[in-house]
DRENMARTOR-563712 format. One record per residue: residue number from 1; x, y, z of N, C-alpha, C in turn. Coordinates in steps of 0.001 Angstrom, whole numbers. Layout:
<rogus>
<rogu pos="NUM" n_xx="X" n_yy="Y" n_zz="Z" ca_xx="X" ca_yy="Y" ca_zz="Z" c_xx="X" c_yy="Y" c_zz="Z"/>
...
</rogus>
This chain:
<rogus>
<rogu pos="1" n_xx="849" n_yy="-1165" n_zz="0" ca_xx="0" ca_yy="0" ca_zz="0" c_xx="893" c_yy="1225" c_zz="0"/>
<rogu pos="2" n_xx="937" n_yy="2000" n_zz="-1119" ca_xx="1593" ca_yy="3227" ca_zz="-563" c_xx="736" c_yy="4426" c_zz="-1044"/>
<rogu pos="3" n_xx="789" n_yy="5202" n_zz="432" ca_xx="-164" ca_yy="6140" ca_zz="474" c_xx="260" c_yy="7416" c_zz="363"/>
<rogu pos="4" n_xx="1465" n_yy="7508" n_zz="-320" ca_xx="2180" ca_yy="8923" ca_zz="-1013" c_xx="1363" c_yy="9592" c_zz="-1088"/>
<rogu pos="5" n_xx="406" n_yy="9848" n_zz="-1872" ca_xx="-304" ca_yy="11106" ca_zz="-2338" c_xx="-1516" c_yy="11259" c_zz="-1452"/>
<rogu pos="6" n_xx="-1965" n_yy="10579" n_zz="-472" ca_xx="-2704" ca_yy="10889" ca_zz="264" c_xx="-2007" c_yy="12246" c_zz="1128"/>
<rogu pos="7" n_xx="-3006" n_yy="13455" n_zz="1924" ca_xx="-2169" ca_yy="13969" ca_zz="2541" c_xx="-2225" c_yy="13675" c_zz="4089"/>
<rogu pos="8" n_xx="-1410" n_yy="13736" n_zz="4896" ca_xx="-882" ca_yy="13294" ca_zz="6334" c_xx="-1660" c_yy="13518" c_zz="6683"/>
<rogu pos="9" n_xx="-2847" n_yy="12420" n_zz="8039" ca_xx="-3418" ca_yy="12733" ca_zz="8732" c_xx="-2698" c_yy="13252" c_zz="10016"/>
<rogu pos="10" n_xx="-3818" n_yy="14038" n_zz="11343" ca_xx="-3712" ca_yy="14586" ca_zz="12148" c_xx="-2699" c_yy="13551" c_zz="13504"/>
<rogu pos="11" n_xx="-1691" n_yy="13715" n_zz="13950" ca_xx="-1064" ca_yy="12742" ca_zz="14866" c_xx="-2288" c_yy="12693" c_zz="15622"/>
<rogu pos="12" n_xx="-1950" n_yy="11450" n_zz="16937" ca_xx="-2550" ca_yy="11803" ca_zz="18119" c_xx="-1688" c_yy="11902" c_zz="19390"/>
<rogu pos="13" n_xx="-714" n_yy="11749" n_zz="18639" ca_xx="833" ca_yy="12017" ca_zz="20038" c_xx="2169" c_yy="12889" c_zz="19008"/>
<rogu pos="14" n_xx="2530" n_yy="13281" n_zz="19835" ca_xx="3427" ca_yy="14220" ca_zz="18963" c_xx="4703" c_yy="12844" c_zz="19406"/>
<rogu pos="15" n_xx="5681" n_yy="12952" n_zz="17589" ca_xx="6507" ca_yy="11818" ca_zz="18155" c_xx="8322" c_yy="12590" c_zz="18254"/>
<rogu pos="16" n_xx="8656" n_yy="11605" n_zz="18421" ca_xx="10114" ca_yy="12272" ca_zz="18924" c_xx="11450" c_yy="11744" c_zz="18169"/>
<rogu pos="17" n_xx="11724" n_yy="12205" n_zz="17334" ca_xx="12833" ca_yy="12099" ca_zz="16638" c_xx="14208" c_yy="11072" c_zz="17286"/>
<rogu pos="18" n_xx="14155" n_yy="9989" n_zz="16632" ca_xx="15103" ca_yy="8581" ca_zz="17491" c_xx="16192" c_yy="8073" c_zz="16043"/>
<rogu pos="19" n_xx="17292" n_yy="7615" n_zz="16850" ca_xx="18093" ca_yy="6524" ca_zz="16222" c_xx="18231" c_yy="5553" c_zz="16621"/>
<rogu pos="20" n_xx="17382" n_yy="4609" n_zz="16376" ca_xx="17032" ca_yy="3384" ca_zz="17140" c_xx="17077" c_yy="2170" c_zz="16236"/>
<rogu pos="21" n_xx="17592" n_yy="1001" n_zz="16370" ca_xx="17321" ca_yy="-301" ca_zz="15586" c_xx="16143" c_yy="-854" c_zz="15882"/>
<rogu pos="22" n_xx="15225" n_yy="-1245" n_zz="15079" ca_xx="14144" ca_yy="-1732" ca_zz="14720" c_xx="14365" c_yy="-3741" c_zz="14660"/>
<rogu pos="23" n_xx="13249" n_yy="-4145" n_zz="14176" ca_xx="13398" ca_yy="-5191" ca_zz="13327" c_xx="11887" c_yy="-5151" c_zz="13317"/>
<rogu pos="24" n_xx="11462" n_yy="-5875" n_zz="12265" ca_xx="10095" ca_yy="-6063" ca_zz="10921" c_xx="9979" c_yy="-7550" c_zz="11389"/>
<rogu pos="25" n_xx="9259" n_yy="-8102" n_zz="11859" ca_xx="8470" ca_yy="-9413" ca_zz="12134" c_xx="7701" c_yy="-10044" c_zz="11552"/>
<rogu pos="26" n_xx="7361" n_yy="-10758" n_zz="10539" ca_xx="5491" ca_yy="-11333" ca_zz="10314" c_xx="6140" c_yy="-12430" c_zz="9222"/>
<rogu pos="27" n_xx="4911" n_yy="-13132" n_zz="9157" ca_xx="4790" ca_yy="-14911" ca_zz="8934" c_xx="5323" c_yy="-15863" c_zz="9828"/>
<rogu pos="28" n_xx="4520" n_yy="-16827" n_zz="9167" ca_xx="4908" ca_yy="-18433" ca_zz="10230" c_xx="5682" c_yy="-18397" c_zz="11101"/>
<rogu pos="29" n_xx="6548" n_yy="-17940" n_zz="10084" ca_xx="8741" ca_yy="-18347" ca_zz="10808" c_xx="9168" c_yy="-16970" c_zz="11511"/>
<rogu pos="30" n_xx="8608" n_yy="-16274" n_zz="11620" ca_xx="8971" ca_yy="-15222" ca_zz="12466" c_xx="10212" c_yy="-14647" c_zz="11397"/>
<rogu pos="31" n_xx="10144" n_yy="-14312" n_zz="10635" ca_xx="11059" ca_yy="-13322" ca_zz="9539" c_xx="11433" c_yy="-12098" c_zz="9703"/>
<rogu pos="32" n_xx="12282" n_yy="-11471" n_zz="9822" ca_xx="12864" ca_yy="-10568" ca_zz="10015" c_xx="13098" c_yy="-9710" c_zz="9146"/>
<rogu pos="33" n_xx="12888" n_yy="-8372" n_zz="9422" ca_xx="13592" ca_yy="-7129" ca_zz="8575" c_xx="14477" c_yy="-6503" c_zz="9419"/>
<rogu pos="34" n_xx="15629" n_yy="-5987" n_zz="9485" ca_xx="16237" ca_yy="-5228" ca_zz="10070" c_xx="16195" c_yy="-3551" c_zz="10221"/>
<rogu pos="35" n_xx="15786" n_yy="-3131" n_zz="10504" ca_xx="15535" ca_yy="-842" ca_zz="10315" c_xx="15816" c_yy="-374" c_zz="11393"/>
<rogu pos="36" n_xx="16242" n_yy="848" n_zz="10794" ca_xx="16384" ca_yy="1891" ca_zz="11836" c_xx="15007" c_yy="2941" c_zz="12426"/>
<rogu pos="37" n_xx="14910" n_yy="3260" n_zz="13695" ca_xx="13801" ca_yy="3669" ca_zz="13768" c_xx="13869" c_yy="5346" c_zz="13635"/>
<rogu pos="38" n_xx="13398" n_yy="5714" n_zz="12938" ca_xx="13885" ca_yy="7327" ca_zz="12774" c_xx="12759" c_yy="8564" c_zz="13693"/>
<rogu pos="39" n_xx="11610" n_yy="7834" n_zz="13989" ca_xx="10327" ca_yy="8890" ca_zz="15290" c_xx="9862" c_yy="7424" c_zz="15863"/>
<rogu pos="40" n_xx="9383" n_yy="8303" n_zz="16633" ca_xx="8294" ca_yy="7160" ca_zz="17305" c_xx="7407" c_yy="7947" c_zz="18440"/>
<rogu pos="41" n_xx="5773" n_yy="7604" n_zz="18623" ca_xx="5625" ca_yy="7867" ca_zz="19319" c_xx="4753" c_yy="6774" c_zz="20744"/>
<rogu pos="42" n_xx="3997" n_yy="6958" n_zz="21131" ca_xx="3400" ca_yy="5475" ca_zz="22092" c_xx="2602" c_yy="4800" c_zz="20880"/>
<rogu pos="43" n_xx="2069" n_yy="5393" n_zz="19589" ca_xx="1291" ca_yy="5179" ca_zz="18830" c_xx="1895" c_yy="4241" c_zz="17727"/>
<rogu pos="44" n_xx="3205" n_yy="4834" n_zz="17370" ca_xx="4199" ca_yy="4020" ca_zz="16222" c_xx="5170" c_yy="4518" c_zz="16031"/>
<rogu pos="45" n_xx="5989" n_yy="4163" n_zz="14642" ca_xx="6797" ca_yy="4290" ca_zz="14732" c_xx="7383" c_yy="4600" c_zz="12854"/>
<rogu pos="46" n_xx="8145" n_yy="5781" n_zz="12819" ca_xx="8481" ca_yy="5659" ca_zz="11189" c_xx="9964" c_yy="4834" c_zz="10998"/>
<rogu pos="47" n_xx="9949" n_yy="3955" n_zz="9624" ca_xx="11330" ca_yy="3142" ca_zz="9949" c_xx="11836" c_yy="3314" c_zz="8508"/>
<rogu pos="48" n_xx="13407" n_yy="3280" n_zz="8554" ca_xx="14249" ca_yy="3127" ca_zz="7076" c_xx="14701" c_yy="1858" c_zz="7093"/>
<rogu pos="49" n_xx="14614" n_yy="1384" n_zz="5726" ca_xx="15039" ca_yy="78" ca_zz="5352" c_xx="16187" c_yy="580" c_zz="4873"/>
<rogu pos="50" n_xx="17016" n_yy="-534" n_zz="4276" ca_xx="18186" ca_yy="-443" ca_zz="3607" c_xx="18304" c_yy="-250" c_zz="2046"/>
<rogu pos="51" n_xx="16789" n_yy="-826" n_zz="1399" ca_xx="16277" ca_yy="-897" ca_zz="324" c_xx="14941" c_yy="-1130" c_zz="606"/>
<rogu pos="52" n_xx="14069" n_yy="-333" n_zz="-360" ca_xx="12562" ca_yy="-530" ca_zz="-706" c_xx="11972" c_yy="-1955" c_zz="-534"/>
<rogu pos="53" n_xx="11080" n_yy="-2159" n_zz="221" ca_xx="10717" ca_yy="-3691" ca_zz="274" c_xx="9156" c_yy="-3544" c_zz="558"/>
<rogu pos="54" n_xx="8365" n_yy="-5074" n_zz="159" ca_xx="7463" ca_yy="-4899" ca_zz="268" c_xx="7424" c_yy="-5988" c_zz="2199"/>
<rogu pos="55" n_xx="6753" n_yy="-5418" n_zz="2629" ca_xx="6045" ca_yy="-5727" ca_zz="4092" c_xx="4990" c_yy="-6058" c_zz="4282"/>
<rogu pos="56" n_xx="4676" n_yy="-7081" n_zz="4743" ca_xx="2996" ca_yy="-7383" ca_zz="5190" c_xx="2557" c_yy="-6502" c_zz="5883"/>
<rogu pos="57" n_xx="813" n_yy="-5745" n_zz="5707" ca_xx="131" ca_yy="-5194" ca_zz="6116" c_xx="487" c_yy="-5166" c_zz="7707"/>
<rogu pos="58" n_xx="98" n_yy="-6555" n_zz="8478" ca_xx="124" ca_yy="-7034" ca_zz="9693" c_xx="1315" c_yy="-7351" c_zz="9993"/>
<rogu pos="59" n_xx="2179" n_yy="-7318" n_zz="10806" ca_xx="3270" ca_yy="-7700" ca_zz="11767" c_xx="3874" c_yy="-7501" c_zz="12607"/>
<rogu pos="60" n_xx="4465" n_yy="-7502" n_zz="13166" ca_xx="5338" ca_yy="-7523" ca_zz="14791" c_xx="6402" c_yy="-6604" c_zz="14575"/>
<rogu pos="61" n_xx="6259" n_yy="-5375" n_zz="15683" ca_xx="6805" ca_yy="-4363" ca_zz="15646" c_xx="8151" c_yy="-4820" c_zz="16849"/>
<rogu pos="62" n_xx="9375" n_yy="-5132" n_zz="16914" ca_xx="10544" ca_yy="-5117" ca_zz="17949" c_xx="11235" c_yy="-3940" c_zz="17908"/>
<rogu pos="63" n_xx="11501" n_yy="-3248" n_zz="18946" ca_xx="12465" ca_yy="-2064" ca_zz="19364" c_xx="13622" c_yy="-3120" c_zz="19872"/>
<rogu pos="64" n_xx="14642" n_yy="-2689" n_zz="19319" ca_xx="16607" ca_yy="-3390" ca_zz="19613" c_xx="15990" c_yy="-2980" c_zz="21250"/>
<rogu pos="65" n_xx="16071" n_yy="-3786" n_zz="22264" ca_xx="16447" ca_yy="-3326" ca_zz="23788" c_xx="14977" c_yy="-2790" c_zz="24372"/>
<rogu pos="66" n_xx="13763" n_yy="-2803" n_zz="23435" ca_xx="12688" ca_yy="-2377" ca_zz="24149" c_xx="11744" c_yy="-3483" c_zz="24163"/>
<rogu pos="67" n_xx="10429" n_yy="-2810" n_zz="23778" ca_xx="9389" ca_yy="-4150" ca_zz="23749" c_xx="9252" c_yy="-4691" c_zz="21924"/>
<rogu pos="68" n_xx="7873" n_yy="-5694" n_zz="22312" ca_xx="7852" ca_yy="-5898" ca_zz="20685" c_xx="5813" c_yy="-5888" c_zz="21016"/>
<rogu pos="69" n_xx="5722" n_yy="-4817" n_zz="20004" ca_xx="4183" ca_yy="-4752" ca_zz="19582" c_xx="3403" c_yy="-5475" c_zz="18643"/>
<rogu pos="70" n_xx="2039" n_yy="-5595" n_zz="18005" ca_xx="1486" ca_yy="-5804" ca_zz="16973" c_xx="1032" c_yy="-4565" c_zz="16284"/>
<rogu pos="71" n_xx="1746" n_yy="-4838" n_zz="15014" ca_xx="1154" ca_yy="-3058" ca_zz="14030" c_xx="804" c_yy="-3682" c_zz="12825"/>
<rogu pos="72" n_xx="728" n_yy="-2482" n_zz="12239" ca_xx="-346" ca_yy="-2755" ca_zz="11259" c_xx="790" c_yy="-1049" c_zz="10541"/>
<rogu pos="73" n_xx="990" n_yy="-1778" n_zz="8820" ca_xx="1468" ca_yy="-1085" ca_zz="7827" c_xx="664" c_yy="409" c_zz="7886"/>
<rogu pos="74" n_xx="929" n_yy="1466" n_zz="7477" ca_xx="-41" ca_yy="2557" ca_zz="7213" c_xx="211" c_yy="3387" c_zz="6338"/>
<rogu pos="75" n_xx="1901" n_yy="3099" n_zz="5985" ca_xx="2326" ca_yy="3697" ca_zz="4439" c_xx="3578" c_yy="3458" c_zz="4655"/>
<rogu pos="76" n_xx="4287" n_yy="3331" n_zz="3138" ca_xx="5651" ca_yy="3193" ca_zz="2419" c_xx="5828" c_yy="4290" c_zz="1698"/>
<rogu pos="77" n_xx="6772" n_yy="4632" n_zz="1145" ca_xx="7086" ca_yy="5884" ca_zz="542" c_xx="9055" c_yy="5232" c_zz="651"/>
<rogu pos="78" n_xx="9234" n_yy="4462" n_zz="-793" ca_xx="10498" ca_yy="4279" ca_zz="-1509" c_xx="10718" c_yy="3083" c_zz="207"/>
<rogu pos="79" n_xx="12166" n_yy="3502" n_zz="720" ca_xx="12359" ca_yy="2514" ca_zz="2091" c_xx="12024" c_yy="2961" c_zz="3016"/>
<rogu pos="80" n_xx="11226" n_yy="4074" n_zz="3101" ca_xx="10359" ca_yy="4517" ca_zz="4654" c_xx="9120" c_yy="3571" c_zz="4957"/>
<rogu pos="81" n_xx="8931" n_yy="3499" n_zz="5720" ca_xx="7780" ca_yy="2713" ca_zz="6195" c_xx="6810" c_yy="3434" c_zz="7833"/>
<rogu pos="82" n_xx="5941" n_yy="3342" n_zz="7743" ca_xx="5065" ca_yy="4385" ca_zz="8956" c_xx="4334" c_yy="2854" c_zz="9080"/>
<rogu pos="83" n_xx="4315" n_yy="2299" n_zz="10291" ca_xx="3801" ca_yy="1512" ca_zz="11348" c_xx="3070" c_yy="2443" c_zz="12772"/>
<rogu pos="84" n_xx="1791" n_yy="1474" n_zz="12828" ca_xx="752" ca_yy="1962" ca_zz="13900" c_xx="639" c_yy="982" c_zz="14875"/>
<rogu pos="85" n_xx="1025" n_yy="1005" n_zz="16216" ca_xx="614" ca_yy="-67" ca_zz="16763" c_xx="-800" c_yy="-476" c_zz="17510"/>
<rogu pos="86" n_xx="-1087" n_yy="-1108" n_zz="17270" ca_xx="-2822" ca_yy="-1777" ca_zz="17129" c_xx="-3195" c_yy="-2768" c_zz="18366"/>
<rogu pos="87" n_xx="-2064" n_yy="-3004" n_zz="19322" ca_xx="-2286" ca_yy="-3730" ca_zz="20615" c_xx="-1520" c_yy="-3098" c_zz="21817"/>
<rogu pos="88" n_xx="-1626" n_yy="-3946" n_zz="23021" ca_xx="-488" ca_yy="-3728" ca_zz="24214" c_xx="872" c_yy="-4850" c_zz="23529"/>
<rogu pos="89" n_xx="1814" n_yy="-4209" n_zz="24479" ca_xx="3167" ca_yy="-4225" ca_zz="23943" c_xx="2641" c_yy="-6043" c_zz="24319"/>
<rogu pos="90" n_xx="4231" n_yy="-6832" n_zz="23395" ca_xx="3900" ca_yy="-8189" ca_zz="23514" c_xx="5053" c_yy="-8860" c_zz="24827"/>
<rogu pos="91" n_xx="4845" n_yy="-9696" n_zz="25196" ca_xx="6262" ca_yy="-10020" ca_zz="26318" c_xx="6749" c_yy="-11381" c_zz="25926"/>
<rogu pos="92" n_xx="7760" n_yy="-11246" n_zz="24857" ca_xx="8466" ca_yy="-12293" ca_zz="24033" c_xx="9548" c_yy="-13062" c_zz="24790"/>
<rogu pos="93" n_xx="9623" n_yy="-13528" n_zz="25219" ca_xx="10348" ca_yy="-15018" ca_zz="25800" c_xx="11920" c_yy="-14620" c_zz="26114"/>
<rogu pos="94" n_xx="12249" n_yy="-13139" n_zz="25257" ca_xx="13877" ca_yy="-13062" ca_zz="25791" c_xx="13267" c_yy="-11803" c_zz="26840"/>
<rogu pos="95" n_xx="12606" n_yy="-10737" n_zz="26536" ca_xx="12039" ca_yy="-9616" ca_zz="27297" c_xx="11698" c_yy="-10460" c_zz="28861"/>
<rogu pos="96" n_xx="10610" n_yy="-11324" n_zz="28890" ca_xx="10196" ca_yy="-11767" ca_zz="30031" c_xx="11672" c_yy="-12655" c_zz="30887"/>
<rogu pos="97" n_xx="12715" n_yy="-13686" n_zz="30125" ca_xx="14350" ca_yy="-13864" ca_zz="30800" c_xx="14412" c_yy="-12870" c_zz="31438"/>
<rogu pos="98" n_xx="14470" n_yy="-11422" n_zz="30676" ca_xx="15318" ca_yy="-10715" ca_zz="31085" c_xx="14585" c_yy="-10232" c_zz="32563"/>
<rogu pos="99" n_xx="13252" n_yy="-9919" n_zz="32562" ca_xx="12554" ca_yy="-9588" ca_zz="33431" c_xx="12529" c_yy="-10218" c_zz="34759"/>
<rogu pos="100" n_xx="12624" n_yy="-11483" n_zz="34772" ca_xx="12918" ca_yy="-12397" ca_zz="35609" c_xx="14152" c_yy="-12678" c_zz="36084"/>
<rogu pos="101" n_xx="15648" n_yy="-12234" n_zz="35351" ca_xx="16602" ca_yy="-12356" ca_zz="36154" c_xx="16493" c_yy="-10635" c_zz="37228"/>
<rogu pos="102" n_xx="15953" n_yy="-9460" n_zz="36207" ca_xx="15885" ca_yy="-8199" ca_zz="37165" c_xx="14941" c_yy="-8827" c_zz="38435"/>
<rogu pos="103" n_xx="13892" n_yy="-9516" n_zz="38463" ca_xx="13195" ca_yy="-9559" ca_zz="39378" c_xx="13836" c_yy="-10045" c_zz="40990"/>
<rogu pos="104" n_xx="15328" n_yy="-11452" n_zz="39938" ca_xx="15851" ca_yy="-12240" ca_zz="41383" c_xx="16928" c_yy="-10926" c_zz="41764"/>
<rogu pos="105" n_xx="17159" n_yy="-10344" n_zz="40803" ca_xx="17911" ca_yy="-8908" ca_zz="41022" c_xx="17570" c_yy="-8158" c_zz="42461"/>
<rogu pos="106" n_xx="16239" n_yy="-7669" n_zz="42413" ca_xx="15338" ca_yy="-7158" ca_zz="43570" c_xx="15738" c_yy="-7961" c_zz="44856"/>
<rogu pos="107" n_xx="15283" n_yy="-9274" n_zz="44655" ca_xx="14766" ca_yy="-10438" ca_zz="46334" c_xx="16349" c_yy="-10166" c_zz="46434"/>
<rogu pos="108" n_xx="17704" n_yy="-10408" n_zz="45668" ca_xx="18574" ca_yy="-10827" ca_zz="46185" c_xx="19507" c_yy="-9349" c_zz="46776"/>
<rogu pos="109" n_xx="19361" n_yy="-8482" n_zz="46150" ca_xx="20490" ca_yy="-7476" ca_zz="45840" c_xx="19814" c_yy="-5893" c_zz="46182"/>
<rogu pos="110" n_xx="18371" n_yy="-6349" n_zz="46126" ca_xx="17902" ca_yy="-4990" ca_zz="46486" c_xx="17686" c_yy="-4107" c_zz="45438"/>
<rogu pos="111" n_xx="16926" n_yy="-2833" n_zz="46113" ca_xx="16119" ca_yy="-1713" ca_zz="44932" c_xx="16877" c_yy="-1167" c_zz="43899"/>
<rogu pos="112" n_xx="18250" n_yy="-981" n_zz="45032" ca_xx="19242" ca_yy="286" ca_zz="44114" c_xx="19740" c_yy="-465" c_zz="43051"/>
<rogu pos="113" n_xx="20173" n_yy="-1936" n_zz="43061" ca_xx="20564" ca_yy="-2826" ca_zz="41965" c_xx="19245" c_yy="-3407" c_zz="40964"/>
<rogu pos="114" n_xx="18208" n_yy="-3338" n_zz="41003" ca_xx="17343" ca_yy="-3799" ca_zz="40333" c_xx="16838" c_yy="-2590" c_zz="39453"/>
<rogu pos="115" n_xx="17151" n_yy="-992" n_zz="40339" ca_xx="16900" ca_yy="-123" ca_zz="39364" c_xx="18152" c_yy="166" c_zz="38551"/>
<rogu pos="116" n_xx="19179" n_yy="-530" n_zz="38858" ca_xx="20558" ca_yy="250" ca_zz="37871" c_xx="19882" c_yy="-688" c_zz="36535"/>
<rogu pos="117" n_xx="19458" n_yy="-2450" n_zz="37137" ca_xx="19697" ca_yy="-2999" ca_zz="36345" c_xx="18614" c_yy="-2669" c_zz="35096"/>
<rogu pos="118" n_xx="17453" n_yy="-2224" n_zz="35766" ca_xx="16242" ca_yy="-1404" ca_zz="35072" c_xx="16812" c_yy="-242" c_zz="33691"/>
<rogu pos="119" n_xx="17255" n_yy="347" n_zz="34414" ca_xx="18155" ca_yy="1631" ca_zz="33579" c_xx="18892" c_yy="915" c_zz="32444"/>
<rogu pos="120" n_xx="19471" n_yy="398" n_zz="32800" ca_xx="20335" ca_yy="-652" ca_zz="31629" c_xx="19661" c_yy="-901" c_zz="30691"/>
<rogu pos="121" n_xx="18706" n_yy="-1090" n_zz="30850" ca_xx="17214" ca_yy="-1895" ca_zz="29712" c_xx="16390" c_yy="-967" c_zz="29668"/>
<rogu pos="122" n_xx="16798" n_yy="187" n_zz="29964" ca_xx="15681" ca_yy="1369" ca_zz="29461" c_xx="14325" c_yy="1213" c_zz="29575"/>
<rogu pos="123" n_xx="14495" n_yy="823" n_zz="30872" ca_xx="13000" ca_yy="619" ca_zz="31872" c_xx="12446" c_yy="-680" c_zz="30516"/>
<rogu pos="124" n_xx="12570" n_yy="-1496" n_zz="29745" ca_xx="11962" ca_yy="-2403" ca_zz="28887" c_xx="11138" c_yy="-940" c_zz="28212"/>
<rogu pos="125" n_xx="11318" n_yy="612" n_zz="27965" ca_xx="10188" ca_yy="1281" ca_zz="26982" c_xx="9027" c_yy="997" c_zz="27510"/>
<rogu pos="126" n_xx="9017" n_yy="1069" n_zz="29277" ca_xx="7530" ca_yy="648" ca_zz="29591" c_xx="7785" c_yy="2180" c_zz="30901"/>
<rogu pos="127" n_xx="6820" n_yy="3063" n_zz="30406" ca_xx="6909" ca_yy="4375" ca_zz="31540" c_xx="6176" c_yy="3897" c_zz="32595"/>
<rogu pos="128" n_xx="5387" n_yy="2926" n_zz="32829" ca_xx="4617" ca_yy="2350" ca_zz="34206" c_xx="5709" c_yy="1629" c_zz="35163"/>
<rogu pos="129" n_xx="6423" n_yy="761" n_zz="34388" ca_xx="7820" ca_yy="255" ca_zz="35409" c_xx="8810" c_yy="1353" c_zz="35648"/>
<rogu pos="130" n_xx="8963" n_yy="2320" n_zz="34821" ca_xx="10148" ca_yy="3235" ca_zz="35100" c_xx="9347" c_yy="3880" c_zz="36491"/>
<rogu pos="131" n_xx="8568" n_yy="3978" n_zz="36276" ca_xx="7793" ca_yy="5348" ca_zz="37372" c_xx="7982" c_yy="4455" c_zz="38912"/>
<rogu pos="132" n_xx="7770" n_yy="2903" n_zz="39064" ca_xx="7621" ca_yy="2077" ca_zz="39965" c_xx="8912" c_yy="2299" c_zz="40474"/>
<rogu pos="133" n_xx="9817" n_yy="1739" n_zz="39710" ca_xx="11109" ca_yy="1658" ca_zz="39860" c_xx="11429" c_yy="2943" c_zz="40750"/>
<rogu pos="134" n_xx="11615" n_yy="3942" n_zz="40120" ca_xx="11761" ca_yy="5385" ca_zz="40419" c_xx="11301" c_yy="5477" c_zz="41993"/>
<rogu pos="135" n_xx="10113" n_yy="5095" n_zz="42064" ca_xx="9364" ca_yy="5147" ca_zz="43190" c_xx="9659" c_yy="4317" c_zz="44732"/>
<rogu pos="136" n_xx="10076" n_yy="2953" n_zz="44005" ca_xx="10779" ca_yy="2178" ca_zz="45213" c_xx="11888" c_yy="3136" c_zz="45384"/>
<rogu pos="137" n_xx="13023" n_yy="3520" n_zz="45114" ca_xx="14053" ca_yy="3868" ca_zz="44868" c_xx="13489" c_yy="5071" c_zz="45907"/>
<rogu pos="138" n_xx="13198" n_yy="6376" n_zz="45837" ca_xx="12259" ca_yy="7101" ca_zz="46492" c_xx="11995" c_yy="6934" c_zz="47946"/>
<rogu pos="139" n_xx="11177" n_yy="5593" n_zz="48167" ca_xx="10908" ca_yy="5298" ca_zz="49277" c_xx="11829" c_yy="4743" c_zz="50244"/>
<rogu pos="140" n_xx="12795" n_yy="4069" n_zz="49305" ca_xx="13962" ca_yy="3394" ca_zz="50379" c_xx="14760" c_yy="4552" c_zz="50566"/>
<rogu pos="141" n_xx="15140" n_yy="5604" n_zz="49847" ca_xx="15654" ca_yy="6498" ca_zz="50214" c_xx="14998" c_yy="7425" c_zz="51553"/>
<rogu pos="142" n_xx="13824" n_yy="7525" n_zz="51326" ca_xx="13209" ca_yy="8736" ca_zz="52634" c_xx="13221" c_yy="7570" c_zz="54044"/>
<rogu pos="143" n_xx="13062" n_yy="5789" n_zz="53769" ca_xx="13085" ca_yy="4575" ca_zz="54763" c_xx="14675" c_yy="5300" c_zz="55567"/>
<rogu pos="144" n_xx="15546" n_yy="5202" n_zz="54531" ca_xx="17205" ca_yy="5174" ca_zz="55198" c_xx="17030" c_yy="6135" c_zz="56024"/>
<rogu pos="145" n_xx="16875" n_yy="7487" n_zz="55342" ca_xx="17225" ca_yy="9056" ca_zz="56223" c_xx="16205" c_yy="8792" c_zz="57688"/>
<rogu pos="146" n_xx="15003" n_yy="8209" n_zz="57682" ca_xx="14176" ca_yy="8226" ca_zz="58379" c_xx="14968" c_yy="7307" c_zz="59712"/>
<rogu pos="147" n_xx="15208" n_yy="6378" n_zz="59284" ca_xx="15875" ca_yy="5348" ca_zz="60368" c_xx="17729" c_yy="6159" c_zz="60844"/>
<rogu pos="148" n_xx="17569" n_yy="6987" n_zz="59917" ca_xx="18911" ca_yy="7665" ca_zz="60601" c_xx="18608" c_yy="8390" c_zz="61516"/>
<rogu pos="149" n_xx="17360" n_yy="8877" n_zz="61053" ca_xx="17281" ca_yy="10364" ca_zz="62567" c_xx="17471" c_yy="11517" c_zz="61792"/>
<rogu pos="150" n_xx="16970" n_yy="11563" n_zz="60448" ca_xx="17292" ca_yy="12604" ca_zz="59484" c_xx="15975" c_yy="12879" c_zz="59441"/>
</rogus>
């Protein structure tokens, strides 16, 4: 589908200019495109290929180091591509590892190490865990001063 000559509809999030690795997902075998992500906002995301390609309508949106969504094509224009995402983020089998070693992170090592390790992974691109995170972090801090006599 390319919707060149249509003219741009109205955003509903203003997006933010990124250099980010991508990858393009869809069929059986889980197939891959490799891109760079050039905006994005909670809504989608615009991506450069390396060369013009055609993409299924439907497929699986992965951020390199973030989450992976379900989107849906919404225009091409030469190797640009504009993706919408059409669900909640997905929690793919290396995302949720990773989630689960931060978690024994927490029981074993505590807040301040579970949020470095958080930071590292760029909160997983989820602002509800960053804010948590943030927040334990917060509380054990005002816990310490409090038990000092501060």
């Amino acid at each position: 589908m390319d919707d060149a000559a249509q003219p741009p509809e109205p955003r509903r999030a203003k997006r933010t200019r990124v250099f980010k690795s991508g990858k393009i997902i869809f069929g059986y075998s889980d197939s891959t495109i490799d891109c760079l992500i050039l905006d994005e906002s909670p809504h989608g995301v615009q991506v450069e290929t390396t060369v013009p390609m055609t993409v299924p309508e439907e497929v699986k949106f992965r951020i390199v180091g973030g989450g992976t969504y379900p989107a849906i094509r919404r225009w091409t224009r030469g190797n640009s591509i504009g993706f919408e995402f059409v669900g909640s983020r997905i929690s793919d089998d290396m995302t949720l590892a990773k989630m689960r070693a931060i978690k024994d992170v927490l029981e074993t090592r505590g807040v301040a190490m579970a949020a470095h390790s958080l930071r590292s992974e760029r909160f997983f691109d989820n602002i509800e865990l960053q804010r948590a995170a943030e927040e334990a972090e917060a509380a054990v801090s005002r816990l310490n001063a409090l038990l000092c006599g501060k």
